[in-house]
Structures are given as C-alpha cells and as structure tokens.
MDTraj code that builds the backbone (N, CA, C; nanometers):
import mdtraj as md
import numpy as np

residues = "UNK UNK UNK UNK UNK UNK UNK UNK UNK UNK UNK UNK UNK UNK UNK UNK UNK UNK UNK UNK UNK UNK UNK UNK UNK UNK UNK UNK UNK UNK UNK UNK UNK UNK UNK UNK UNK UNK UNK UNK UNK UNK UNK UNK UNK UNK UNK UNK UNK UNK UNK UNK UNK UNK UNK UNK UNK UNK UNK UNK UNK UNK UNK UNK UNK UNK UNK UNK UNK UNK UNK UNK UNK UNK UNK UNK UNK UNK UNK UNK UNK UNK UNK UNK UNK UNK UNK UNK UNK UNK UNK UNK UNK UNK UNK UNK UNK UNK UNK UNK UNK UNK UNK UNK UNK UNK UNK UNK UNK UNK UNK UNK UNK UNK UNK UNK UNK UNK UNK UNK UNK UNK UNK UNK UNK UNK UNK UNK UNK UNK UNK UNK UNK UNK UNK UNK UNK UNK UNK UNK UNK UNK UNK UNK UNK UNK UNK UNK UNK".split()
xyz = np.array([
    [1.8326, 9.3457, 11.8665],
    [1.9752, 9.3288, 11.8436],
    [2.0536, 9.3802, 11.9636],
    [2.1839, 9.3029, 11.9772],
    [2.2335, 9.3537, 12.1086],
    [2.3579, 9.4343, 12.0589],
    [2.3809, 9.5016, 12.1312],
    [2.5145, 9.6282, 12.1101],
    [2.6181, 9.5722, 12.0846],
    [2.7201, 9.6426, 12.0221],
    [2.8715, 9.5592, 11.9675],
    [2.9163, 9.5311, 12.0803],
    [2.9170, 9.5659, 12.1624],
    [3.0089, 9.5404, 12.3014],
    [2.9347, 9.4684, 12.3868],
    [2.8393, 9.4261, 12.4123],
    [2.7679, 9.2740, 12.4064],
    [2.8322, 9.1500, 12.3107],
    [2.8390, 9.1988, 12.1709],
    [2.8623, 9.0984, 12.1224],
    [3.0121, 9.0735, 12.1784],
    [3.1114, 9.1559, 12.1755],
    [3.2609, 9.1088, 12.2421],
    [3.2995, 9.0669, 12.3483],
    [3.1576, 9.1123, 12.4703],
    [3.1435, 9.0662, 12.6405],
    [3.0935, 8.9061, 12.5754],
    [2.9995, 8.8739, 12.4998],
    [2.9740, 8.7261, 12.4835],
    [3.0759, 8.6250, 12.3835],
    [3.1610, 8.6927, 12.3043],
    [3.3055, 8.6020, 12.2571],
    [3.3451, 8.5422, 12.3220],
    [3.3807, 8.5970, 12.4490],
    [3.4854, 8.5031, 12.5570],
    [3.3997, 8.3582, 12.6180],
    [3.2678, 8.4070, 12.6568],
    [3.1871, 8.3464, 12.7209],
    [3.1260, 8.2545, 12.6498],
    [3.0701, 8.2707, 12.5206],
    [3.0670, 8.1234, 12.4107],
    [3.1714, 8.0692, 12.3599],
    [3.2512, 8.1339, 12.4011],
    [3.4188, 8.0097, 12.2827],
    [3.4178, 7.9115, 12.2886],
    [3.3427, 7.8468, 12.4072],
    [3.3493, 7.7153, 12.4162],
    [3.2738, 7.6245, 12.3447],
    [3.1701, 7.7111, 12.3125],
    [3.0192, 7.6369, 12.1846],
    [3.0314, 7.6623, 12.1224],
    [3.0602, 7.7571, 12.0804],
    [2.9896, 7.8642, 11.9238],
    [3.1170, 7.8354, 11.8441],
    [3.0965, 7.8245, 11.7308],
    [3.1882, 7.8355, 11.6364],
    [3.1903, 7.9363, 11.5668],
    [3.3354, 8.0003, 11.4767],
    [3.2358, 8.1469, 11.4234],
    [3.3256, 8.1101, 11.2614],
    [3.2293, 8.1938, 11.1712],
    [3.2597, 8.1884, 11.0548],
    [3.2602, 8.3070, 10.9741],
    [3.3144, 8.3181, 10.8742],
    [3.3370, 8.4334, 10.7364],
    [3.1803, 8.3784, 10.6106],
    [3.1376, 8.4557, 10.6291],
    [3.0319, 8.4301, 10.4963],
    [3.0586, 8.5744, 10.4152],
    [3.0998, 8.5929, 10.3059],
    [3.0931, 8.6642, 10.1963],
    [3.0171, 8.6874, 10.0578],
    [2.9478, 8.7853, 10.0781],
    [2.8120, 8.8094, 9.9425],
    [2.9056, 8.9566, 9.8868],
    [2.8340, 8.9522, 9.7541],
    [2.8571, 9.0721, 9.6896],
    [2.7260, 9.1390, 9.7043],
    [2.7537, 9.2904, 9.7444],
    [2.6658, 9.3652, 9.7931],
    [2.5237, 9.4023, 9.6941],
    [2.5815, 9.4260, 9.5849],
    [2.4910, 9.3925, 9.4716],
    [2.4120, 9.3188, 9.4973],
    [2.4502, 9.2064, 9.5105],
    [2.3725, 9.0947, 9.4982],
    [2.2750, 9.0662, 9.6253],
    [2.3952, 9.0409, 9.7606],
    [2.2574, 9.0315, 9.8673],
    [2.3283, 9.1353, 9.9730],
    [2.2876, 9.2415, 10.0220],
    [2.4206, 9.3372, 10.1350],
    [2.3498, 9.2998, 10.2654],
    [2.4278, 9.3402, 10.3470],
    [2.3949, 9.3810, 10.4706],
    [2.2708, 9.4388, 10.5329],
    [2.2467, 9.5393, 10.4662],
    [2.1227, 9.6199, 10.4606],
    [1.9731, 9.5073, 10.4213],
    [2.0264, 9.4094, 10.2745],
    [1.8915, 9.3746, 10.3107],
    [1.8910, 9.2927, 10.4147],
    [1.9704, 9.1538, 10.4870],
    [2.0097, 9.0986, 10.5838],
    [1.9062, 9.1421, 10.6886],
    [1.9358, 9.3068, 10.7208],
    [1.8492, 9.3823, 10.8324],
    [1.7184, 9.3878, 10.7858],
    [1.7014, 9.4369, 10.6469],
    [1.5225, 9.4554, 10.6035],
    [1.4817, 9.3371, 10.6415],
    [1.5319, 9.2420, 10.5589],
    [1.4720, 9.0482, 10.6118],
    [1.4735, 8.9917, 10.7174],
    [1.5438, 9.0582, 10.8006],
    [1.5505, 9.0196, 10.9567],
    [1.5918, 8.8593, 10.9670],
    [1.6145, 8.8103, 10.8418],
    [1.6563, 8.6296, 10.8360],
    [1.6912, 8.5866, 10.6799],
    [1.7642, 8.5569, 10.6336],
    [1.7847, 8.4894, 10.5307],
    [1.8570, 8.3530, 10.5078],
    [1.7988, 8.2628, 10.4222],
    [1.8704, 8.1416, 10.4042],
    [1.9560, 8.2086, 10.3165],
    [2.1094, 8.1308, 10.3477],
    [2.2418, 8.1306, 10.2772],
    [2.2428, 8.0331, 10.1668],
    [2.2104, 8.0681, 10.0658],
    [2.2255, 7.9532, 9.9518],
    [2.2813, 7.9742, 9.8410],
    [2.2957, 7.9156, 9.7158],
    [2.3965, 7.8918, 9.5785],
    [2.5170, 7.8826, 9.6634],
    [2.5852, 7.8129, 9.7582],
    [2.7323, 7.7752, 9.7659],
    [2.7675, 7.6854, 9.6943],
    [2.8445, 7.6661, 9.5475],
    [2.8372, 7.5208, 9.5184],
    [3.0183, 7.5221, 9.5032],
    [3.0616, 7.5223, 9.6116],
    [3.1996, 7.5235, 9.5970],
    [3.2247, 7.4083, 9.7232],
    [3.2902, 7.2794, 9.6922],
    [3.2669, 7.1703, 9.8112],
    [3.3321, 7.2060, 9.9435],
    [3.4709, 7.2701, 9.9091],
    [3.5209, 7.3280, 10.0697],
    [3.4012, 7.4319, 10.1559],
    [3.3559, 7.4776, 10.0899],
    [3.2468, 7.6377, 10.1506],
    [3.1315, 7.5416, 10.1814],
    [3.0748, 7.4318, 10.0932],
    [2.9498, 7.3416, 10.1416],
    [2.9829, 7.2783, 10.2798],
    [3.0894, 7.2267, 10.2979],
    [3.1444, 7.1158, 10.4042],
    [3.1627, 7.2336, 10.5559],
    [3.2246, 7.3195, 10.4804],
    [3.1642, 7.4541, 10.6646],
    [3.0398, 7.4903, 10.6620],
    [2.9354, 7.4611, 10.5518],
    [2.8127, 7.5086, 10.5789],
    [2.7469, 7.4100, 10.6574],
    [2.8046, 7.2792, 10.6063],
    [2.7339, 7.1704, 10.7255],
    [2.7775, 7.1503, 10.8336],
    [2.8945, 7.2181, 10.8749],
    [2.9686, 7.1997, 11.0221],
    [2.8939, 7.3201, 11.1191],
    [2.8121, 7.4275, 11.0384],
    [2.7612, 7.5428, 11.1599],
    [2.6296, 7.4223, 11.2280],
    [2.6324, 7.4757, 11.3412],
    [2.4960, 7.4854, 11.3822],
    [2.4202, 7.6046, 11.4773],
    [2.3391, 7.5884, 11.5312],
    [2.2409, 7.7037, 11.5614],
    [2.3174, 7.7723, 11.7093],
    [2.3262, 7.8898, 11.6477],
    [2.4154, 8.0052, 11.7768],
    [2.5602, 8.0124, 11.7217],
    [2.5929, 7.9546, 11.5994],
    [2.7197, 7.9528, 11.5671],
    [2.6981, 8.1118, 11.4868],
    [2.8326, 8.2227, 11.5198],
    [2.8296, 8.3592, 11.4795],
    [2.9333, 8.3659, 11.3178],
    [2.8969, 8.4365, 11.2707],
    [2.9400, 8.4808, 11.1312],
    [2.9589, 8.5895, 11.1137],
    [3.0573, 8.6443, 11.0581],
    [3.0850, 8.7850, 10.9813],
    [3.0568, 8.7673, 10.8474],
    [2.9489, 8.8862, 10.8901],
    [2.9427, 8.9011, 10.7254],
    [3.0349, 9.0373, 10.6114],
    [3.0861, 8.9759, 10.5312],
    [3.1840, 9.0444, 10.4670],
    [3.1388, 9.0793, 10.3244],
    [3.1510, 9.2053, 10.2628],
    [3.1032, 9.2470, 10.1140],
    [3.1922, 9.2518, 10.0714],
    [3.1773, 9.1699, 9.9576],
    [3.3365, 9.1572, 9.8306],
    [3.3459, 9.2425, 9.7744],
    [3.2530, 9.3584, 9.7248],
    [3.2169, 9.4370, 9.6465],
    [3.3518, 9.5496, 9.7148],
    [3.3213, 9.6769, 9.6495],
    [3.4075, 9.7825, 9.6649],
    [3.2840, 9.8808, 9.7814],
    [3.3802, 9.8762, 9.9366],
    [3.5348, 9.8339, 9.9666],
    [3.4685, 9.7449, 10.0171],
    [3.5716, 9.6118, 9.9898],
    [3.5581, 9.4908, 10.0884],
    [3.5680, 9.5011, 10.2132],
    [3.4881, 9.4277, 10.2854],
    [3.4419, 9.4710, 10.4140],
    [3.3897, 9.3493, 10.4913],
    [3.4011, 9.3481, 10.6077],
    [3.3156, 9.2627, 10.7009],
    [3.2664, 9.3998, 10.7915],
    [3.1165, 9.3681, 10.7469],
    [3.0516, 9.4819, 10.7767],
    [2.9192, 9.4563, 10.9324],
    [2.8793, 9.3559, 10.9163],
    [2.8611, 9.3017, 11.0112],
    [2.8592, 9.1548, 11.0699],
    [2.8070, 9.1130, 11.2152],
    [2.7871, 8.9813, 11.2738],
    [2.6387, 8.9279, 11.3192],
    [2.6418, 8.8007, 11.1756],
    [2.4745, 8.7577, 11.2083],
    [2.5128, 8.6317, 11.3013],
    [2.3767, 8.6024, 11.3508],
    [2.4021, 8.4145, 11.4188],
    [2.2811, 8.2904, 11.3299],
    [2.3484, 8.1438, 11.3444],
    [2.3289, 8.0970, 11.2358],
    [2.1853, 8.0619, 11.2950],
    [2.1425, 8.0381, 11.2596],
    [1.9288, 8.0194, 11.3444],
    [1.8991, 7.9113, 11.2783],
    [1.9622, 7.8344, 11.1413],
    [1.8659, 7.6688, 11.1619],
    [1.9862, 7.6085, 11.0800],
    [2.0633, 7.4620, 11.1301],
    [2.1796, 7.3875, 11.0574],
    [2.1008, 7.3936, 10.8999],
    [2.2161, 7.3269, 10.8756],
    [2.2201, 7.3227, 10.6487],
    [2.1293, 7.1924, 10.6805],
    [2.0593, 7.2255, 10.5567],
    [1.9417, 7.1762, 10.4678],
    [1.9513, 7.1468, 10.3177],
    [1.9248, 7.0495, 10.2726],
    [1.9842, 7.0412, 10.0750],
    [1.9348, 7.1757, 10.0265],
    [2.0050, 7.2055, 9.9649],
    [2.0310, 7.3617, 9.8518],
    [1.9853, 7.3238, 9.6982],
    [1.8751, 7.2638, 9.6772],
    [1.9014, 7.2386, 9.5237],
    [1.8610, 7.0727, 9.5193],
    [1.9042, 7.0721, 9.3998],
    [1.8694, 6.9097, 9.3557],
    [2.0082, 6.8334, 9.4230],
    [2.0844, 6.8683, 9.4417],
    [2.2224, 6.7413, 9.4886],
    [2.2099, 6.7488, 9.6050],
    [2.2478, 6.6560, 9.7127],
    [2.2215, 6.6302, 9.8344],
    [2.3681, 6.7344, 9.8991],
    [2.4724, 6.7266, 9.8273],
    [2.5904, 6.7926, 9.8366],
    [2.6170, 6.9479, 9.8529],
    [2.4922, 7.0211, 9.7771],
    [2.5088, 7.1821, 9.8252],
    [2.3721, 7.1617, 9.9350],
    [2.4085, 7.2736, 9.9870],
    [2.3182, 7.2897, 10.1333],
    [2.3338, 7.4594, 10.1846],
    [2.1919, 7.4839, 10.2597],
    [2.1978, 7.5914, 10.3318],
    [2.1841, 7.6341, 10.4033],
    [2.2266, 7.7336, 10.4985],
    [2.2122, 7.7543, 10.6766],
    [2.0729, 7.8919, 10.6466],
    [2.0298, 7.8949, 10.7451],
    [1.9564, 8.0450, 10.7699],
    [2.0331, 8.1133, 10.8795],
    [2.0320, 8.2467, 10.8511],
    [2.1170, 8.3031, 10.9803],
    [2.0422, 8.4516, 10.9876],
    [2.0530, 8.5718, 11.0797],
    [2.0103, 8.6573, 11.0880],
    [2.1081, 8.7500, 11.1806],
    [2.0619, 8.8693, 11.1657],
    [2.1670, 8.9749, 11.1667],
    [2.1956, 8.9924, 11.3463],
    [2.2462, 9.0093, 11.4160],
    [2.2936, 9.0240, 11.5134],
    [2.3184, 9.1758, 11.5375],
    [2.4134, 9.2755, 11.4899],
    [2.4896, 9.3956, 11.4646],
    [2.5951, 9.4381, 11.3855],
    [2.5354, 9.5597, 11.3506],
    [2.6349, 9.5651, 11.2593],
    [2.7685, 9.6218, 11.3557],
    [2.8861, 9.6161, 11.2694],
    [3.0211, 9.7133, 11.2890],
    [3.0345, 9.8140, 11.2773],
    [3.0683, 9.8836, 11.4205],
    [3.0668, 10.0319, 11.4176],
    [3.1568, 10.1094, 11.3262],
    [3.2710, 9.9978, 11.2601],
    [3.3348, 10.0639, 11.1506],
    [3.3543, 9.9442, 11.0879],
    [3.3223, 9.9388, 10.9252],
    [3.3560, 9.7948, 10.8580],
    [3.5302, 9.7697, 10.8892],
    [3.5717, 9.6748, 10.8714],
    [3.6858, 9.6096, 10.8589],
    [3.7053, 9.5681, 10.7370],
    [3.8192, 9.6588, 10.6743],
    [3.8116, 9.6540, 10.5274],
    [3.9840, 9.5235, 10.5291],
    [3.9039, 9.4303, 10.3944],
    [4.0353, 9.3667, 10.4072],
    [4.1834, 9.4281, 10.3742],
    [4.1767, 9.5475, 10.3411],
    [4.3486, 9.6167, 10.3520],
    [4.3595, 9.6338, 10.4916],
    [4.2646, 9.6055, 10.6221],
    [4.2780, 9.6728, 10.7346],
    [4.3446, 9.5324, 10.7683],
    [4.2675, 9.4172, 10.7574],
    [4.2995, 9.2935, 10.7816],
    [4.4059, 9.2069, 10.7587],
    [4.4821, 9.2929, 10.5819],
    [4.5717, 9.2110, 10.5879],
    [4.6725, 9.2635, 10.6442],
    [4.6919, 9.3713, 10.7350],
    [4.7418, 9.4695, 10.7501],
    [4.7639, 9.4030, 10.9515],
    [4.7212, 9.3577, 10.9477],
    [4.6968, 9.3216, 11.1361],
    [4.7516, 9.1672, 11.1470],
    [4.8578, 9.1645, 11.1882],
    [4.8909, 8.9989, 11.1798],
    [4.9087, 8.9573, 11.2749],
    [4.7919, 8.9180, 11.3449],
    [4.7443, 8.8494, 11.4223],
    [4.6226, 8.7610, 11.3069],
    [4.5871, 8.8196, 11.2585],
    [4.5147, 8.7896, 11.1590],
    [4.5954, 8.7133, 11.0009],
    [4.7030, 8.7136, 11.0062],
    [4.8118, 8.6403, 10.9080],
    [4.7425, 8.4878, 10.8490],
    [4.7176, 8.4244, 10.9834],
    [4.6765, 8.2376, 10.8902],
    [4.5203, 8.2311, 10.8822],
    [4.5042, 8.3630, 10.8811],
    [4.3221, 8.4032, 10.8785],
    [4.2842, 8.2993, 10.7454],
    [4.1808, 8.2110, 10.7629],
    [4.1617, 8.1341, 10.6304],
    [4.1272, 8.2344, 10.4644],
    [4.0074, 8.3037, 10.5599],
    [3.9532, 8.4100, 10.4289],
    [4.1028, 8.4705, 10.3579],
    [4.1854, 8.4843, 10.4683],
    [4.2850, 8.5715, 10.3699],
    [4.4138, 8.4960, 10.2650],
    [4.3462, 8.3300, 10.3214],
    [4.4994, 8.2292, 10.2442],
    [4.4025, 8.1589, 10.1250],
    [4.2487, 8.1645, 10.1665],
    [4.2152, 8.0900, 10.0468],
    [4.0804, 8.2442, 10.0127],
    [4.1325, 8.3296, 9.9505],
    [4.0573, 8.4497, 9.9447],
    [3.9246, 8.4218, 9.8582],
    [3.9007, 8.2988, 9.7470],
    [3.7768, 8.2984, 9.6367],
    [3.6862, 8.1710, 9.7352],
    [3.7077, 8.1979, 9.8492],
    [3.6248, 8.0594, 9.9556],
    [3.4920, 8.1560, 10.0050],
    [3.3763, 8.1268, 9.9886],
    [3.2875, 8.2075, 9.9735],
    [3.2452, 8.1963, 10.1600],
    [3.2635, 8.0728, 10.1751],
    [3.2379, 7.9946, 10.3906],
    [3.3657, 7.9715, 10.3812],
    [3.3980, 8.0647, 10.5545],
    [3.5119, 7.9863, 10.5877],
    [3.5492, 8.0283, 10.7357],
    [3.6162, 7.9101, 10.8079],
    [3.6059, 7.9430, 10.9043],
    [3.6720, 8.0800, 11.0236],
    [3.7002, 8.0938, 11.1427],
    [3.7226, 8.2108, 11.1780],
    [3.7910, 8.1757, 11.3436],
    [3.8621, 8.1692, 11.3879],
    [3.9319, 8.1178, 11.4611],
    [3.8951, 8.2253, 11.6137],
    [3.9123, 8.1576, 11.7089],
    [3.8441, 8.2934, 11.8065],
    [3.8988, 8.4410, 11.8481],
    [4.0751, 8.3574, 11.8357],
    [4.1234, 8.4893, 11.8562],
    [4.1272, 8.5929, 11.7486],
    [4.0952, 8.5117, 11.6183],
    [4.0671, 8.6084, 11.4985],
    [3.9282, 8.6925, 11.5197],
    [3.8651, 8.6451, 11.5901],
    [3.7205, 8.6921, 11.5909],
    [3.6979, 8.8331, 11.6853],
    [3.7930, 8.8125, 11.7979],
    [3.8329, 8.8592, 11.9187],
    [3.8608, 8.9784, 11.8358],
    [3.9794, 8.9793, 11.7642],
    [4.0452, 9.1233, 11.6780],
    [3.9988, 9.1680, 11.5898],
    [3.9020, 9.0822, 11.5038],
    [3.8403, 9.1955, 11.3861],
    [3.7202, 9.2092, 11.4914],
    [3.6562, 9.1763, 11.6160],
    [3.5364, 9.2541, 11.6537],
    [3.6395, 9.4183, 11.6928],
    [3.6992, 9.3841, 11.7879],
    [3.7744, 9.4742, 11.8116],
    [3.8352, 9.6076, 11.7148],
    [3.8402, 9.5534, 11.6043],
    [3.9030, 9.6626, 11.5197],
    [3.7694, 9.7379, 11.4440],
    [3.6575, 9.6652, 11.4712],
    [3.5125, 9.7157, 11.4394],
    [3.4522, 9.8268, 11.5147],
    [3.5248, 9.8231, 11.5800],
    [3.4631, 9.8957, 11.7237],
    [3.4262, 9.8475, 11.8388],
])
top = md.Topology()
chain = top.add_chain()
for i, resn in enumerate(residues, 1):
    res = top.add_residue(resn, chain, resSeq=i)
    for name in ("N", "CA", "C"):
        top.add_atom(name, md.element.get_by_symbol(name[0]), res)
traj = md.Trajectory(xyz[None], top)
C-alpha cells in the first residue's frame, strides 16, 4: 500500500483517467478492516438502478472512498477498482466491481465534517444521501483526501 500522500501526489496526475467514486457499507456488515484482512473484495447486493449504472461506468484503476454508514459515518478509507462489473445475481441488471484497499485515512472524514466544508456542497453522496455508488468529482476528491490527512 502506498502512503496517503502518494495517494494525493497521484490525484492530480490521474485526473485525467481515473474516475473516483463513494462506495458505502455498513460496518457491521462489511468495514474497512475486513477490506484490509481480504486484501480484495467483490462489491455486490447493489440492487438500486442509479448505484448499478456507476457500478458499470468504473473500470480498473478507477479510486473509491470507502465510507461507513454506521456510527460515526465516515469515509474511512481509499480502495482502487481491480476488475470492471460482472452480473451480480440472476438479472443481467445488478452487477459487481472487485476493488481493494489502497490506504486508509489518517483521520476518517465524518459526514458532519463534510457537510460542513462547501466546497463539498453539490457532493452527490450528500444530495442523494440513501445512494449506496456514487460518483466523486476531483476537486471533491482533492478535499476530502486532504481533510483526511
């Protein structure tokens, strides 16, 4: 894994490829921590069609924050996506990326921090908040790495 400040020296320098995105799990369910034990996990059960339709727009090197809904909400760290969406299930319509952990944030970015920074204002996660994928704009990416440490 490369250091947070690697990952913010390489923002500027992929903007031009990489796309970056918001993926949100409840910690319960899948956290951060295991992310790191698994060293890779497929992203799957999205069955919400806006969150499916950004799962098929990543492809491989595209970066993600990962954010815990749970208490405190958080984007806690940044994985990269390692193989495009694949059918999720029996409908050709849900689908799933694999992605793996990159680094974590030297301090989570809790969304009171976020809604709190407006630069971050037409942030998608924060206008359509129950969107489980969504996308992440660069200069948004630029400021919550930044406010991570």
């Amino acid at each position: 894994m490369r250091r947070l400040a690697g990952v913010q020296a390489d923002a500027a320098s992929e903007e031009a490829r990489v796309a970056y995105w918001l993926l949100k799990s409840e910690p319960d369910s899948y956290s951060w921590d295991d992310l790191i034990a698994e060293k890779a996990t497929e992203w799957t059960g999205v069955r919400n069609p806006a969150a499916a339709l950004h799962l098929k727009a990543m492809t491989v090197g595209d970066r993600a924050f990962f954010y815990h809904s749970g208490k405190p909400k958080a984007i806690v760290g940044v994985a990269e996506v390692t193989r495009t969406a694949r059918q999720d299930g029996d409908e050709a319509r849900w689908v799933s990326v694999e992605i793996k952990p990159v680094e974590a944030l030297a301090t989570p970015v809790t969304l009171t921090a976020m809604k709190a920074e407006s630069i971050l204002a037409g942030m998608e996660m924060l206008r359509q908040s129950r969107l489980s994928v969504s996308p992440v704009s660069a200069s948004e990416w630029a400021t919550i790495l930044k406010m991570g440490g």
